[in-house]
N, C-alpha and C positions, 0 to 999 in steps of 0.2 A: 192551754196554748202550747205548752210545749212537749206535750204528749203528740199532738199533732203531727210538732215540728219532725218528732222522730219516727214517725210513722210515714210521712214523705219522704226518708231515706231508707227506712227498711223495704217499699214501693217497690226501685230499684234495686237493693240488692235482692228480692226474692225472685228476680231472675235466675238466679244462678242455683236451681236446687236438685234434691236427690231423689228420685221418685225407688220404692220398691215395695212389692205385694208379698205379703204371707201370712199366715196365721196369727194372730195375734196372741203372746204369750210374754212381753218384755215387761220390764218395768220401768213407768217412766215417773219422772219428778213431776211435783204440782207445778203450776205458772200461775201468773197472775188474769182475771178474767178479761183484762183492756188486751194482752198481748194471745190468748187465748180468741177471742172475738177477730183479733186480725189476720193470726194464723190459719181461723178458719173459714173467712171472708177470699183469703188467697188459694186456698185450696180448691174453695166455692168457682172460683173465677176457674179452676180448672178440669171442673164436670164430676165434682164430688158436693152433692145436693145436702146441704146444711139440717139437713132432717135423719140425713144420712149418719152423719158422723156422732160415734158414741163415747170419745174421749180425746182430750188435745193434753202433752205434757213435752216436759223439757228431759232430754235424755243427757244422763252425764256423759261426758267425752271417754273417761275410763274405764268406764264399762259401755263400749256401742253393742248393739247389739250384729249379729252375724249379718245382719241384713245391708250394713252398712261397711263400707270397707275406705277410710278415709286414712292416710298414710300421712307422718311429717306434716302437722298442720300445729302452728308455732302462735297463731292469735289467740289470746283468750280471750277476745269478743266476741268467737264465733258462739254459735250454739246451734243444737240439731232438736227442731222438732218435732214429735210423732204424733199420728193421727189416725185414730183407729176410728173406722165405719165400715158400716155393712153396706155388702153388695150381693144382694138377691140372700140366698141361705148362707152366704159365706161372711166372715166376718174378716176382714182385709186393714192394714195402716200402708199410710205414704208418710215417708220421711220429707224433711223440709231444712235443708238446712241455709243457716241466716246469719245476721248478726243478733247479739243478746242486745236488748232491752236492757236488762235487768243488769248487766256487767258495764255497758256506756252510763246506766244513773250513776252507777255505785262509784267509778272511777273518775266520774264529773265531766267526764268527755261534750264536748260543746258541738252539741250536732244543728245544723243548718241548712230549714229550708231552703228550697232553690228558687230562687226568686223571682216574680210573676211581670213579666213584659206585654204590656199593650199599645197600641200606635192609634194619633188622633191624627184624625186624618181632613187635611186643610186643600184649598185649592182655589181654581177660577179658569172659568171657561170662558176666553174671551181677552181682548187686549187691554194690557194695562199699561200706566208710566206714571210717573211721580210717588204719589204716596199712599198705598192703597191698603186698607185691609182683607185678608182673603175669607175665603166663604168654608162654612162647616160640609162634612161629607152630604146635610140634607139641603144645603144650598143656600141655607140664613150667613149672612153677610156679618163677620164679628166683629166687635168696636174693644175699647178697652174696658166696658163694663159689658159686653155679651162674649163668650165664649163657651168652652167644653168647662163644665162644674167638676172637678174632680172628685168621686167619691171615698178615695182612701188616702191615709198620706203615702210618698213616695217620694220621686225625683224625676226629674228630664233627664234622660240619658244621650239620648242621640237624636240628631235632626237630619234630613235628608230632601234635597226640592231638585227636581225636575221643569224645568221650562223653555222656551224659544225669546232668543231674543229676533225681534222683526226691525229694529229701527237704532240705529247707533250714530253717534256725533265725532265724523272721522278727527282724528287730530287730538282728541283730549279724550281723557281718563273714562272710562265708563266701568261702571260696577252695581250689583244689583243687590241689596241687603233683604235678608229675611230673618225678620227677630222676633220673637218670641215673648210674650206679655203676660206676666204671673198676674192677677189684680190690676193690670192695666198700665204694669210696669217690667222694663224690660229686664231679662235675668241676663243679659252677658252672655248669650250664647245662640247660635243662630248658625244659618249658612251666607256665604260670601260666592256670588257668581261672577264671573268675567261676562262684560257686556259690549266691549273693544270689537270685536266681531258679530258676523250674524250665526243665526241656526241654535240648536240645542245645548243649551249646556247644563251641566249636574252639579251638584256640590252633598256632600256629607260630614257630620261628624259626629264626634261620640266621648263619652266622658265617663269621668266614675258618679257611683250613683252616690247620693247623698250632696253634691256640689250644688244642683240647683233642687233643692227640697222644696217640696211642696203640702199643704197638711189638705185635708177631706175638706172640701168646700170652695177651696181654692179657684180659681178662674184663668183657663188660657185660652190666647187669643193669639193671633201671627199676622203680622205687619208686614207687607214688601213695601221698599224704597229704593228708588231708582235715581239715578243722577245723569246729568246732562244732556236732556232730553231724551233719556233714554226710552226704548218700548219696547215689551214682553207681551209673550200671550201663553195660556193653556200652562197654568201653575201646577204643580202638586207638591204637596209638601206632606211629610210624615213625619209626626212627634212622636219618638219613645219614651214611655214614662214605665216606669220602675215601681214594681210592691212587694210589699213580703207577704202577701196575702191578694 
């Protein structure tokens, strides 16, 4: 797993690299075959065919070769490295430069995928009041024991609802709750809509992750409640829920 992890940050920084063509004739260090495989999967992605390529290594910073001309570079995480394949009778490397692998294990550095957002997506088409539970994206109707099954664990992060109020009770409070039901129980976290007036109104928010945890199996469902005779119609609601995978 956490080879992985550090392979989702080398992803992005192998944007930033050094391309250049010549004979091949340097010497380069060994690597290991997981950072060698990725090296040449990245290379891959950029029209140098893996059948192609006849050697992947790690070049010392103190001796670069002339192909490379890097000035004032103070990280020792960085690392450059070389790729030799053939192109038609000619035998060509592209350089690559990146961060080490091999200097973030060694130094314990805590490198951290970036973490996976998805949106469950709730709603109702149609007027509601009182106390309703809203319907899944395919239109099934959730209760406190039907809902979306969570496959991994994670957290709710953010909620967001959209809808119209049509019917309001002048003179007294109106407000419209949308809550959120782990197992058929409420997590403390939801949106709050103003229902004092007519027409559209929105609400969002958002939290850190890990507050309302949730583990793989888990069940949510969302609830609207309405007060003093109030009436909505055409809901949408969006749950963001949070993984590290």
């Amino acid at each position: 797993m956490k080879r992985i992890l550090v392979f989702s940050v080398l992803a992005i920084v192998l944007l930033v690299s050094v391309f250049a063509s010549s004979v091949v004739g340097s010497d380069i260090d060994g690597i290991s075959e997981d950072v060698s495989d990725f090296v040449q999967d990245f290379v891959g992605k950029r029209g140098i065919a893996e059948e192609d390529i006849t050697g992947v290594g790690q070049i010392d910073f103190n001796a670069l070769p002339k192909e490379v001309n890097i000035k004032n570079v103070g990280d020792t995480n960085l690392a450059i490295y070389e790729v030799n394949y053939s192109e038609g009778n000619q035998e060509k490397k592209v350089f690559v430069v990146t961060y080490s692998l091999e200097q973030l294990q060694k130094q314990g550095d805590l490198i951290v995928a970036q973490d996976k957002r998805n949106f469950l997506n709730f709603g109702y088409s149609g007027v509601m009041k009182g106390t309703s539970f809203l319907e899944t994206i395919s239109g099934v109707e959730t209760s406190e024991a039907k809902g979306y099954v969570l496959p991994r664990d994670g957290s709710i992060t953010a909620v967001s609802t959209n809808l119209e109020v049509i019917q309001t009770n002048p003179g007294q409070e109106g407000r419209i709750e949308i809550i959120v039901l782990k197992n058929g129980q409420p997590i403390s976290f939801g949106n709050t809509l103003d229902a004092e007036t007519l027409g559209i109104k929105k609400d969002y928010d958002t939290q850190s992750k890990n507050t309302a945890a949730f583990k793989a199996g888990d069940v949510i469902s969302v609830l609207v409640k309405g007060q003093n005779n109030t009436a909505w119609r055409d809901v949408i609601t969006l749950v963001e829920i949070t993984t590290a995978d």
